[in-house]
Structure formats: C-alpha cells, structure tokens
RONU-915237 format. One line per field, with one value per residue: residue in three letters; y, x, z of N, C-alpha, C in turn. Coordinates in nm, 3 decimals. Atoms other than C-alpha are relative to their C-alpha. Example, Ala and Ser with C-alpha at 12.3 -4.5 7.8 and 13.67 -1.06 7.14 Angstrom:
code: ALA	SER
nv: -0.119	-0.119
nu: 0.089	-0.082
nw: 0.000	-0.006
cav: -0.450	-0.106
cau: 1.230	1.367
caw: 0.780	0.714
cv: 0.120	0.109
cu: 0.090	-0.077
cw: 0.000	0.073
//
This chain:
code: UNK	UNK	UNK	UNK	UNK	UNK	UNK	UNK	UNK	UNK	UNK	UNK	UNK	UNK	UNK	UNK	UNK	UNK	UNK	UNK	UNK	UNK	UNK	UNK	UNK	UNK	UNK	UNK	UNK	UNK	UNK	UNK	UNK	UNK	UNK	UNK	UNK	UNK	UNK	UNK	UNK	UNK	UNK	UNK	UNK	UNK	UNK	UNK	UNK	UNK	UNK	UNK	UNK	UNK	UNK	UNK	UNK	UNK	UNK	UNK	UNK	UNK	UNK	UNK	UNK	UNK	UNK	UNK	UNK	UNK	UNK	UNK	UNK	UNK	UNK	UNK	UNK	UNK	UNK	UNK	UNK	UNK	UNK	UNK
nv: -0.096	0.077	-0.033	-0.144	-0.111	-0.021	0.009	-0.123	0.003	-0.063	-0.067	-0.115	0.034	-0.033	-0.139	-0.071	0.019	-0.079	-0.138	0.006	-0.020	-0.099	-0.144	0.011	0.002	-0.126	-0.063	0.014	-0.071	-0.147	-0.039	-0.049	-0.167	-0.040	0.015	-0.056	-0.192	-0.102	-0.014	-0.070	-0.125	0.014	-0.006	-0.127	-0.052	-0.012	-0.068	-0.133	-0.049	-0.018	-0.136	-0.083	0.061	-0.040	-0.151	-0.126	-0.098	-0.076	-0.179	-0.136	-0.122	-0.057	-0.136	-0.108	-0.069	-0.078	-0.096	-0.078	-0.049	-0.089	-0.141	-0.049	-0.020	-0.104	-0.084	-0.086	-0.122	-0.122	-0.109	-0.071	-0.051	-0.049	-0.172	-0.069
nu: -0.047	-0.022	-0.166	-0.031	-0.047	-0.096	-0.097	0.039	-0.082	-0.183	-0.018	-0.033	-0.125	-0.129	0.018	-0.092	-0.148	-0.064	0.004	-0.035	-0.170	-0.018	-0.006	-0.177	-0.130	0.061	-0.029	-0.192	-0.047	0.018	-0.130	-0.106	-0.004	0.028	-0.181	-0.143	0.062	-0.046	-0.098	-0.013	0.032	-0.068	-0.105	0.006	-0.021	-0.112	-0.104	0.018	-0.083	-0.155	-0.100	0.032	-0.076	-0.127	0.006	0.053	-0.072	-0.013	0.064	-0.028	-0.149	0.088	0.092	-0.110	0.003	0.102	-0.013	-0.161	0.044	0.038	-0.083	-0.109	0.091	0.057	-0.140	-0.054	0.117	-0.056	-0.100	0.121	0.112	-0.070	-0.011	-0.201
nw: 0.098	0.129	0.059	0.056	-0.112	-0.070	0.067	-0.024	-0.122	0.044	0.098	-0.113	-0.065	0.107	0.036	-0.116	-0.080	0.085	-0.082	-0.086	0.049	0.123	-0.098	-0.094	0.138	0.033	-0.145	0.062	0.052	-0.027	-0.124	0.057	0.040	-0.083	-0.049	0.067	-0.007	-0.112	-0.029	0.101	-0.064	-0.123	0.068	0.016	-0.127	-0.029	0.082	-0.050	-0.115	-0.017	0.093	-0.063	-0.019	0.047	0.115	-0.064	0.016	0.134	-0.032	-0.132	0.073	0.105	-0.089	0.001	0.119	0.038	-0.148	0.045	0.120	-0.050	-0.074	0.068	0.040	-0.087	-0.016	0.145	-0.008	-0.106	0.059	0.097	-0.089	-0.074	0.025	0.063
cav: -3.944	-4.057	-4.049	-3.704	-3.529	-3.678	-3.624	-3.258	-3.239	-3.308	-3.082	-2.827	-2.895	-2.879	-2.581	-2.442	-2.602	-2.425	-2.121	-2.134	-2.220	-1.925	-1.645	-1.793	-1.727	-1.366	-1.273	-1.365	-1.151	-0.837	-0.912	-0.891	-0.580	-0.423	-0.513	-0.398	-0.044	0.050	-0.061	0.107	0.430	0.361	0.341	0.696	0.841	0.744	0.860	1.198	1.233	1.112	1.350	1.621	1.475	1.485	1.825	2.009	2.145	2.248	2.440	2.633	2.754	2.853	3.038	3.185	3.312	3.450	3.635	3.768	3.861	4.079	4.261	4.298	4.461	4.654	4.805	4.939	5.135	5.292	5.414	5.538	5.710	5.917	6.329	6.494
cau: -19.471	-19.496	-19.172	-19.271	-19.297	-19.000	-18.799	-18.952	-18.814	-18.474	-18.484	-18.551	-18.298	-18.011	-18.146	-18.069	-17.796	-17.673	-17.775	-17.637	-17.266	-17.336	-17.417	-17.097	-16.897	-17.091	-17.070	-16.623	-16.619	-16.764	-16.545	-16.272	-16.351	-16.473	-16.063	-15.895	-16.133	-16.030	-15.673	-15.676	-15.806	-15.531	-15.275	-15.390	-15.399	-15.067	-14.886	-15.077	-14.928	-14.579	-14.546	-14.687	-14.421	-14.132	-14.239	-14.291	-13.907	-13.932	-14.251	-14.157	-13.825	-14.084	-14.302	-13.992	-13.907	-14.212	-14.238	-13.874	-13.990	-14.255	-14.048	-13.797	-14.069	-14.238	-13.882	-13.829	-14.186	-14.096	-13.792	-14.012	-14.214	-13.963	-13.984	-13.673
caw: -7.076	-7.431	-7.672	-7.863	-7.504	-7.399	-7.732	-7.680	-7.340	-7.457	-7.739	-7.444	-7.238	-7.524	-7.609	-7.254	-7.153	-7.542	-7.404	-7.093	-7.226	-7.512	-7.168	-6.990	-7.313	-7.340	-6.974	-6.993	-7.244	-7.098	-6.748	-6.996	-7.148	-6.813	-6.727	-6.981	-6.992	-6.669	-6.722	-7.039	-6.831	-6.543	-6.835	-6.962	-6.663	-6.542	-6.840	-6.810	-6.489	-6.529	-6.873	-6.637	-6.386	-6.626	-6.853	-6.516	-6.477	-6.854	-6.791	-6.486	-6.699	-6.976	-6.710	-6.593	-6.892	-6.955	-6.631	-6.671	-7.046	-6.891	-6.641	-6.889	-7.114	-6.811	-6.773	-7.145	-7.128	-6.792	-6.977	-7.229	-6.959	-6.853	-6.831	-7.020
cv: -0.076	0.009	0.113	0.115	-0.011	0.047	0.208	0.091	0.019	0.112	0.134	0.051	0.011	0.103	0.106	-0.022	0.129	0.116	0.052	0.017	0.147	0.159	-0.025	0.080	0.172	0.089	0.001	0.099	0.101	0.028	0.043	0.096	0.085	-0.033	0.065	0.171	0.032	-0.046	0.057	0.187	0.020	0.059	0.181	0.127	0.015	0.045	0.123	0.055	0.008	0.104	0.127	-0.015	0.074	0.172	0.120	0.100	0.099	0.127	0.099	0.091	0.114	0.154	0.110	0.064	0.092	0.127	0.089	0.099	0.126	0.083	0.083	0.133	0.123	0.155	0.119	0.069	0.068	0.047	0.107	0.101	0.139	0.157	-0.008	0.177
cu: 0.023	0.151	-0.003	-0.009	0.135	0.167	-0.029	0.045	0.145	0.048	0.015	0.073	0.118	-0.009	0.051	0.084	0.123	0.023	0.070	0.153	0.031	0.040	0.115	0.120	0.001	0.051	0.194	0.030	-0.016	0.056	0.129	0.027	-0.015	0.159	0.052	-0.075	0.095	0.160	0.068	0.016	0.128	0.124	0.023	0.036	0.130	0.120	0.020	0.076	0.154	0.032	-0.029	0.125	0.150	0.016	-0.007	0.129	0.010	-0.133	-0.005	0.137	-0.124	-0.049	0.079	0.002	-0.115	-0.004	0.130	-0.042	-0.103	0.092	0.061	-0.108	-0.085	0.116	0.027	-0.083	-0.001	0.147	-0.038	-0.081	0.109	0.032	0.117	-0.037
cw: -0.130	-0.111	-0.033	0.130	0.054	-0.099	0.009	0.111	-0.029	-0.070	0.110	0.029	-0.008	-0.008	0.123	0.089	-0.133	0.028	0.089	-0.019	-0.071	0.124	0.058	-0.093	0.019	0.088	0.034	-0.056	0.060	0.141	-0.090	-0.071	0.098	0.052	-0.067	-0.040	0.114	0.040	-0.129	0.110	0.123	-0.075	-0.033	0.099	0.063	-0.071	-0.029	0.129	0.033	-0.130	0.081	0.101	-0.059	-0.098	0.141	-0.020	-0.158	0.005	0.131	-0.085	-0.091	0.094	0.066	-0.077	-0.093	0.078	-0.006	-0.120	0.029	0.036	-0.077	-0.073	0.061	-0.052	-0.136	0.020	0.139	-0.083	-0.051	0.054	0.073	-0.019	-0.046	0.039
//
C-alpha cells in the first residue's frame, strides 16, 4: 500500500469514526425526545383526569341544578295548563 492509499485510508476512517460519534449524538437525542413526548402526554393526561376527578362534585351540583331547574319549570306550565 503506497502512502497516498494509506493517507486515503485514514482520511476514511476519521471520516467514519466522525460519523459514527455525530449518529450516537443524533440517535440520544431522539431517545430523549421519544421520553419526554410520552411523559409530556402522561403529564396531560393525568391532569385531565384528576381536574375531571376534582371538578366532578361541582358538576353533579350543576347537573342537579339543572334538572331541579327543569322540574321546577315543568311545574309552573302545568299550572298554566290548568282548566278554570
């Protein structure tokens, strides 16, 4: 092997060992985004559920109160309804 194949060789070699370090670096990163997505998504998720969780007794009063609000409501127009 003469010197310009073997200085050609090296030049290679650097080149994909450079490489090599650059996809390690590349590939790290996108485990570490592929982590923090789906603990991003975990986060969302669980806060949907506990305000769902803590807002439920407030909307069952609501829905009460709605429901009540009807009847009440029914009630006045059967008054209204009423032969004299």
């Amino acid at each position: 092997m003469n010197p310009e194949e073997r200085k050609l060789l090296q030049n290679t070699f650097n080149l994909a060992e450079e490489n090599n370090k650059m996809l390690r670096k590349v590939r790290g990163v996108q485990k570490r985004q592929a982590f923090f997505s789906i603990l991003k998504w975990i986060i969302i998720i669980g806060v949907a559920v506990g305000a769902f969780y803590f807002l439920q007794p407030y909307i069952d009063n609501v829905l009460k109160f709605i429901q009540d609000s009807s009847a009440s409501l029914n009630q006045l127009k059967n008054l209204g309804n009423i032969p004299h």
